[in-house]
N, C-alpha and C positions, 0 to 999 in steps of 0.2 A: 466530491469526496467528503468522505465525514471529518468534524474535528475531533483528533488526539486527546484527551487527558489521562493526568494521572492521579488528580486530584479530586474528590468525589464534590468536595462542596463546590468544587467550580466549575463544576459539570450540575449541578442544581441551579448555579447561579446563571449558566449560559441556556436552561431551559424556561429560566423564566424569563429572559430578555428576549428569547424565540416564538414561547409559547402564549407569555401573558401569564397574569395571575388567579385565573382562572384553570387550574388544572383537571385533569380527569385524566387518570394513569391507568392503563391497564398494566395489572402484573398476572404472569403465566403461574398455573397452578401447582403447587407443589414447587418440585425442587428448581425450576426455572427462572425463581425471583432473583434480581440484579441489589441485593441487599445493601449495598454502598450507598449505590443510587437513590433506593426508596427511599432510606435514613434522613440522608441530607436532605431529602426534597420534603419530608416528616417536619425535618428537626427547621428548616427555614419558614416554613407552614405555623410550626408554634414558637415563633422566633417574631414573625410579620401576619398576626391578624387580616389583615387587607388580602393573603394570600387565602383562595378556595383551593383545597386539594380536597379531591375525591380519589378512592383506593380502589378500582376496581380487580378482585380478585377471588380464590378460591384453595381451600387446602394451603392455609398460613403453615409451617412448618415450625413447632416449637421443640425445645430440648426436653427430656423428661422431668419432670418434677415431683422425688420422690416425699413420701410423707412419714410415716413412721422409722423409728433409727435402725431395724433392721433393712430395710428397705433404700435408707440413705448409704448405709455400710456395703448394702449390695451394688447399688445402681451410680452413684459418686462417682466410682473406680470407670468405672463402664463410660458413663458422659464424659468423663475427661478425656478418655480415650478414643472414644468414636465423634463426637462432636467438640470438645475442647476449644476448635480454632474457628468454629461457625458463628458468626454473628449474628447476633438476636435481630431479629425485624421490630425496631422499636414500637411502632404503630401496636404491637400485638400487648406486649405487656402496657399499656396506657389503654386498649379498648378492654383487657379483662379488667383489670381494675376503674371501669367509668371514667376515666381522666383524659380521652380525646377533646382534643380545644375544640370550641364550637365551628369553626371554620376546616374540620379534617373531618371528615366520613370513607368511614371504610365500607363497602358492598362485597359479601360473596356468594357464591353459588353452590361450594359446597366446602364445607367444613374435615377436620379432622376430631374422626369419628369420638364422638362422646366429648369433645375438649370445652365445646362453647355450652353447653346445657349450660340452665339458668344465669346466664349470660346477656343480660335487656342490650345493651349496643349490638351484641353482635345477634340475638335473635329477631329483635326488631328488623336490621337493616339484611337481613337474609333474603337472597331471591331465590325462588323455587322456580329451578330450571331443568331442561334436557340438557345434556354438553350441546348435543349438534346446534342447539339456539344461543347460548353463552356469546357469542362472537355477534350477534344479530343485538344483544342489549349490551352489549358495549357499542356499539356503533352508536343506538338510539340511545343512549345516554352522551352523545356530545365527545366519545371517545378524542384525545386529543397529543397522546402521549402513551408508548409501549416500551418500558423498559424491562431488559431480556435477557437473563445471565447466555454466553454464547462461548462456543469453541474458538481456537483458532488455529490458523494451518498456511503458510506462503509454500505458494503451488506456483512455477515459475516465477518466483522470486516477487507475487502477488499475494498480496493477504486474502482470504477470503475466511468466512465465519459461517460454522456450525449452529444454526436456532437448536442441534442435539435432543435436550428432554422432553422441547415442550415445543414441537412444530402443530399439537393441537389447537388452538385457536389463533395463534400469530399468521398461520398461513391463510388461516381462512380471514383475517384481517386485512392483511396483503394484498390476496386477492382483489380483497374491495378497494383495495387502493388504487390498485395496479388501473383498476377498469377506471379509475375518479369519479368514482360514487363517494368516497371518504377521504380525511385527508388527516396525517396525523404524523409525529415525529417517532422511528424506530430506533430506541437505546441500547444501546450494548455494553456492557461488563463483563471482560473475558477470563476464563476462570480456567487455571492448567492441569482441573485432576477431572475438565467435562470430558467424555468421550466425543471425537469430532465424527459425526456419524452423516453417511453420503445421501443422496436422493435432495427431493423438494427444497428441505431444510437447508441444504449447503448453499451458501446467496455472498455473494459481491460484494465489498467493502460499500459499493454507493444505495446501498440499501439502507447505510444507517446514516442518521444525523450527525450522531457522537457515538464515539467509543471512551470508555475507561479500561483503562491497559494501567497498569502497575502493582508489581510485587507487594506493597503494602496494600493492595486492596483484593490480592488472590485469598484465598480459602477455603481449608475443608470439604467436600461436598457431604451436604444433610445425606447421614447414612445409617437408616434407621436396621438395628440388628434383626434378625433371623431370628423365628420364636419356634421355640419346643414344638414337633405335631407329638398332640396326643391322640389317645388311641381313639376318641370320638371324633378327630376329626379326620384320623388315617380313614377309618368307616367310611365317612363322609364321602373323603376324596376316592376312596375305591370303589364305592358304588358308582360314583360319576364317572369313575374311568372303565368303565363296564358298558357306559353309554357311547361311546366314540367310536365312530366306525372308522375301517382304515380307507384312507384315500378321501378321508373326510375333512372340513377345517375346521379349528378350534378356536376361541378363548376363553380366557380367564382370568378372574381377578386377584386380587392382591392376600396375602396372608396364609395361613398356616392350611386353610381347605385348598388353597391353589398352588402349594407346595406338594397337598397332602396328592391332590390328582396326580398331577406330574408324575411323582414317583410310582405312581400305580401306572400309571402311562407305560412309565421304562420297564419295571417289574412284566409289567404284561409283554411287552417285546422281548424283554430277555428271554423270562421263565415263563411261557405262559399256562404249562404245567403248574406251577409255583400259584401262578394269576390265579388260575380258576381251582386250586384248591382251597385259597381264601376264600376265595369269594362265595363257596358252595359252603362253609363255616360260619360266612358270616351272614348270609343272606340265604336260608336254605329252601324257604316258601317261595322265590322266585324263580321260573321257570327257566332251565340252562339258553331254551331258546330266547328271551329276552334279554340278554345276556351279549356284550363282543368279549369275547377271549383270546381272540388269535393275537400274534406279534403283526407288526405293521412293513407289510411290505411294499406297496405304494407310499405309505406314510402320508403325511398332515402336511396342512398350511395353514398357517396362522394369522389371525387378523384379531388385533386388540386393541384397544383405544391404550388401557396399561402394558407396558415388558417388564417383566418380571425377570429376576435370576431364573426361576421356575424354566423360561422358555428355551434358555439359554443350556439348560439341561437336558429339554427333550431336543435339541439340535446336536449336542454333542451324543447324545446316546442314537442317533441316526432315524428320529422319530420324524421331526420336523423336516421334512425333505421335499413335500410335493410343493413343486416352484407355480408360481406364477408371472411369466415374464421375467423371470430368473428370478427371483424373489419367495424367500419361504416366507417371511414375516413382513406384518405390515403391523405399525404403531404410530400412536400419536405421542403417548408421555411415558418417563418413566421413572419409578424411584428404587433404589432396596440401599444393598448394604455394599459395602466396601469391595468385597470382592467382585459383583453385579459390575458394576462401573469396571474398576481393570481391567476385569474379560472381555469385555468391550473395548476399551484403549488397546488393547495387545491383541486385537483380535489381527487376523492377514488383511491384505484389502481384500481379495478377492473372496473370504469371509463376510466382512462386514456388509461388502453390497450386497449381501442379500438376505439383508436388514434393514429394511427402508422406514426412514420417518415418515408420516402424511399426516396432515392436517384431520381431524376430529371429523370432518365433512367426507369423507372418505372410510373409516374405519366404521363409522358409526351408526352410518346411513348409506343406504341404496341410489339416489336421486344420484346425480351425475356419472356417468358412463357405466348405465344401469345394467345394462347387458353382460357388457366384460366383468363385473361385479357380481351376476347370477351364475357365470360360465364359472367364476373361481371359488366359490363362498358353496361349493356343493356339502351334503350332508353336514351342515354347521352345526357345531356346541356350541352354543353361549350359556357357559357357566359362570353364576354371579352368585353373591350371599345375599341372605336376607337373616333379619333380626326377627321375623316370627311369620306366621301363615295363619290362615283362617283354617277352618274345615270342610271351608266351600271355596279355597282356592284364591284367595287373595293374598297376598302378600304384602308383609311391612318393613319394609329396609331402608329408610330414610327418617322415619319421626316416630314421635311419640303423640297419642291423643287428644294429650293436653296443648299440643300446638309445638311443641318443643323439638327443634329439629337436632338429630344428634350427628346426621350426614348432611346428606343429600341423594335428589334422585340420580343426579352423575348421568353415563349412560346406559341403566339399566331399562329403564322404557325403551332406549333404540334398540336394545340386543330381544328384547323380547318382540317387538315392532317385528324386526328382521329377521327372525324364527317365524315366525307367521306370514311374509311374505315369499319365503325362500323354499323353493323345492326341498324335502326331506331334512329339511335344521328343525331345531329343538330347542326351546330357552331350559334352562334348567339352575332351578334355584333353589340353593344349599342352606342346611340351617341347621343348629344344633337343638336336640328333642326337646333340650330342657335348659334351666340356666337358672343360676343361684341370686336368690334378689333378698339380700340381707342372709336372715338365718332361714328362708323358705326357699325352697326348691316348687319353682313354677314349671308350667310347659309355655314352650313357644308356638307349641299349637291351639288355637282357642276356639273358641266359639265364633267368635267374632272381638272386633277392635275398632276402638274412635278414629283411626287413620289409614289410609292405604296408599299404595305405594304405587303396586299394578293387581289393580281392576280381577275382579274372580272372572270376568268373561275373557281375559287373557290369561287364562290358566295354562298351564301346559306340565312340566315335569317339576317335580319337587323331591327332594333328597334331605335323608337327614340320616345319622348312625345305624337307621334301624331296616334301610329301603327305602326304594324306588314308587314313587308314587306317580301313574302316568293318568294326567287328568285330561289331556286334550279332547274336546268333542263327548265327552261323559257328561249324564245326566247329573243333578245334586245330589242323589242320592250315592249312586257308584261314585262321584269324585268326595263325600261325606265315610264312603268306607274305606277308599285308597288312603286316605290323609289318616285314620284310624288305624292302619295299620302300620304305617310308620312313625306313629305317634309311643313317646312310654307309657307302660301299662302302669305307671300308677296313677295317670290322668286318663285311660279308656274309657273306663266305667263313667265317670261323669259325664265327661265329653259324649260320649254315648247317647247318656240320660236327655241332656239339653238339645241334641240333635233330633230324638226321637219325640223330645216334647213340644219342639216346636214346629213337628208334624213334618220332618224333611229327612226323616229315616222311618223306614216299618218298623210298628212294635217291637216286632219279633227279632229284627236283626243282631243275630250277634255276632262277635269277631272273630274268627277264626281261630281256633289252637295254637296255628303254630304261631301267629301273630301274638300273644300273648305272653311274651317270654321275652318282652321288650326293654330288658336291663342292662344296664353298662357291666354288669357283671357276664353277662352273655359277650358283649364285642369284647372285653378285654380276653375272655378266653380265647375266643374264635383268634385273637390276632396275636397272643401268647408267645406261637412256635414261630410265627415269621418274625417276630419282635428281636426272638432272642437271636436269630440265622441270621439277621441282622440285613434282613430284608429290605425292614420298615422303619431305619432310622429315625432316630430324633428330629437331626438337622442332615438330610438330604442331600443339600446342595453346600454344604460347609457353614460355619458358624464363626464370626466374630468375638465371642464368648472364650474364654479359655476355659481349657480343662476343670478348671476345680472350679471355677462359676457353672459347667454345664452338668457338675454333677451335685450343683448345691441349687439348681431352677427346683426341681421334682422337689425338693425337700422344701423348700421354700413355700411351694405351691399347696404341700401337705397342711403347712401351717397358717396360710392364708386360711385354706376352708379351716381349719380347727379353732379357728378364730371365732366362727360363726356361732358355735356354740360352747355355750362356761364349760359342760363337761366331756367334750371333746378333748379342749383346751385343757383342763384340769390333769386329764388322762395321759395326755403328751407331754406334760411336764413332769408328772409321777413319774413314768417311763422314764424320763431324760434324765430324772434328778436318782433315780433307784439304780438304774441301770448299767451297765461298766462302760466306760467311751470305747468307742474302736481306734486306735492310734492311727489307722487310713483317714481320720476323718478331722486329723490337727490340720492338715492344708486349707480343708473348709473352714474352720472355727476361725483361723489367723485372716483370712479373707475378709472376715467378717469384725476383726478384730477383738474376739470372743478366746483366743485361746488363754488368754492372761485375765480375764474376769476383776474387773477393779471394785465394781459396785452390785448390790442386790439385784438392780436391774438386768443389767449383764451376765450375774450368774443367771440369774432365771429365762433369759435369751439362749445361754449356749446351753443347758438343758433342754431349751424348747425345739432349737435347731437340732443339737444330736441326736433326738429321739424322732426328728421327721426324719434324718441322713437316714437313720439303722430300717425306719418304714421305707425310705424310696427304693433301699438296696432290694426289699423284700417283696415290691410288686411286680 
């Protein structure tokens, strides 16, 4: 049976008289980390020299950290309230700032997106992995210690523990235990706001070493908020929900395009009147036969390495229903917001089981009980992002050229792998047309790029605001026209030019008409009337944000980009400072701590704000 603590440094100090001073911890990715644990075993590490601790993990979880005062005014209020009582993972503010003692190394796999750029500790010590291998290089790294935030639950009057967020590589660790191929000490920190979730992940008190049990070391869980879908991404996600056949399985990944599907999901089974009169607005070059429209009356199954709030929406809207072995969902991790987690604590039993954790080795790959896996996994989406595409079908959603990794590959090679192995599945990878890089407005569509992601000979669908681009099995030239036309037309013409000069397009080719009207001014009209019918929410699945924060984002957002340019900026402070206030928009100012103006700065703030409120009222 394991031993009891409640003290975290004397649960560090009983691992080093177990393990030796030679450490190698794995910690689970995201929201799974046993932060007590790590600390002390950190803070004893740069306390005793003689101690080697090695961090193996991936998706550090930090608070936000805003920069400018309007931004501190906004987001301050927000951190206190949504993370306030989460405890920093020390290790993390010592490797951004260079100050790891030479005897502490931390290793990840995959990062939180954009956080480590030009970051030498943490880009150097980066390993470029699949998930499904993560577990295979923590082994051959000497793995020697797994500490594991966990549930807890006494079930005749027996404790047993929830692994919950992260049964992704702890089981597949296990396993190799289990068989004594490996041998390693499993740590527990049990935390009372985890959802205690049933299947694989539910294990036996003598599975662990030690446990940490105590009220001074419970916590918050990391609960990063619900972001605005805008109307590029609503696009996004409704084209991709146009690809889902019913009686088909699904996933998807994290963020505002896999929020934005979902609701086109539901929207589609509700109304699908409703569906497909967007959809013929917003995408009218595509043929209605390419096209699913119907509501889902077999409905989906679902298989994801991430769960999302998202999923927990198409189950309640009666989407997610085709079982497999009772089981609509299958997952290995997962993270979102406040509400995500309670819907899951409060869910019934006979709800929750059919919601099963499974190890990364199962969601993510084919190989073990490959059949029953082909028999369930019929007509699959695997819907993923990417940060930009080629023209000939490659994809870049993990790095930058220069070597600089802003992700990782995570499991987007296995879902694309597994579209390609799988009877009638489809990888399909989402991206926004274009993206703001200082005061230029780039495409993310190119010519080509210094790094890839997945290979242009694993082409398949690609999706961005503007349409469906189906590459699979197409020559260069036809997947060089598909990618053109969901490309924005004020990058065509070039794109064009460089395609056709380096002899992989006909001279002559040109883009079609109606493809040529590839402006965010076009999707926002197209999505207008369902915007306002209130179709196509903001926040879908509900928002941690209150009220007068959800209606000062847009305004906000206005003034980010106005930023970009002096007379932009100029123009929106004329506006704000000429203009009369709207007395609806004191709630906002006070929020911001703007409505009393003490200094120059401040007044030129609540001018700059009031004059985005009166623009966001107006779009």
């Amino acid at each position: 049976m394991p031993k009891l603590f409640s003290d975290a440094d004397a649960l560090a100090e009983e691992i080093i008289r177990d393990v030796g001073i030679d450490l190698v911890v794995g910690l689970p990715l995201g929201l799974g980390k046993a932060n007590h644990v790590v600390n002390a075993l950190y803070a004893r590490a740069c306390a005793d020299p003689d101690i080697k601790l090695t961090l193996l993990s991936a998706l550090t979880l930090e608070k936000p950290t805003p920069a400018s005062l309007i931004e501190r005014r906004f987001i301050t209020p927000v951190i206190d309230r949504l993370f306030g009582g989460y405890p920093d993972l020390a290790y993390a503010g010592a490797l951004r700032e260079g100050k790891l003692p030479p005897n502490v190394s931390v290793i990840e796999f995959f990062f939180l997106a954009g956080r480590w750029l030009h970051v030498p500790a943490a880009q150097q010590n980066y390993i470029s992995a699949n998930y499904t291998h993560a577990a295979d290089y923590l082994l051959a790294r000497g793995l020697n210690v797994v500490t594991q935030l966990v549930a807890k639950r006494i079930v005749d009057g027996v404790p047993r523990y929830s692994l919950s967020c992260n049964t992704d590589t702890t089981l597949d660790v296990l396993r190799e235990r289990r068989a004594g191929r490996t041998s390693f000490k499993l740590i527990a920190q049990v935390n009372s706001e985890l959802p205690f979730m049933p299947g694989a992940g539910d294990l036996p008190a003598d599975e662990f070493s030690a446990i940490l049990e105590s009220p001074a070391t419970d916590f918050p869980l990391f609960a990063p908020p619900s972001e605005p879908i805008s109307d590029t991404k609503y696009a996004i996600g409704l084209n991709a929900a146009s690809l889902v056949r019913d009686g088909g399985t699904l996933q998807i990944g994290i963020g505002q395009i896999g929020d934005a599907l979902a609701q086109g999901l539901i929207l589609r089974h509700r109304d699908s009147g409703a569906f497909h009169g967007i959809m013929t607005r917003l995408s009218p070059a595509r043929p209605a036969v390419a096209q699913e429209t119907d509501s889902f009356g077999k409905g989906l199954y679902g298989v994801s390495e991430m769960l999302t709030e998202a999923f927990i929406g198409l189950i309640d809207a009666g989407i997610l229903k085709r079982a497999v072995d009772g089981v609509v969902l299958h997952g290995a991790f997962f993270l979102g917001p406040k509400s995500f987690y309670r819907a899951l604590r409060e869910m019934a039993p006979d709800q929750i089981a059919r919601i099963q954790m499974m190890p990364v080795s199962f969601t993510n790959a084919l190989y073990g009980e490959e059949e029953q896996k082909r028999r369930a996994r019929v007509d699959a989406r695997f819907v993923n992002n990417t940060m930009m595409a080629t023209l000939m079908g490659a994809a870049v959603s993990d790095g930058l050229d220069d070597g600089q990794v802003v992700s990782g590959v995570g499991g987007q090679y296995n879902f694309v792998a597994q579209a390609f192995a799988l009877k009638g599945a489809r990888s399909v990878l989402t991206l926004e047309a274009t993206r703001q890089a200082g005061r230029a407005l780039r495409s993310n569509i190119l010519w080509r790029y210094g790094h890839e992601t997945i290979p242009r000979h694993l082409r398949d669908v690609f999706v961005t605001e503007y349409g469906v681009a189906d590459l699979r099995g197409k020559s260069d030239a036809d997947v060089i026209a598909a990618m053109l036309a969901i490309a924005d037309s004020r990058f065509q013409d070039e794109l064009t030019r460089v395609a056709q000069e380096a002899g992989k397009l006909p001279r002559g080719y040109e883009i079609p008409s109606v493809h040529r009207e590839n402006h965010p001014e076009r999707i926002a009209t197209a999505l207008k009337d369902a915007r306002e019918a209130g179709l196509l929410p903001s926040f879908p699945f509900g928002s941690d944000f209150t009220e007068v924060e959800q209606r000062l984002i847009p305004a906000l957002q206005i003034l980010q980009g106005a930023q970009r340019s002096p007379r932009a900026l100029a123009a929106l402070l004329w506006q704000g400072m000429t203009g009369t206030p709207d007395p609806a928009d004191e709630a906002c100012l006070a929020r911001l701590g703007l409505d009393r103006p003490k200094t120059w700065p401040e007044r030129g703030y609540r001018a700059l704000v009031s004059a985005a409120l009166s623009r966001s009222r107006s779009k």
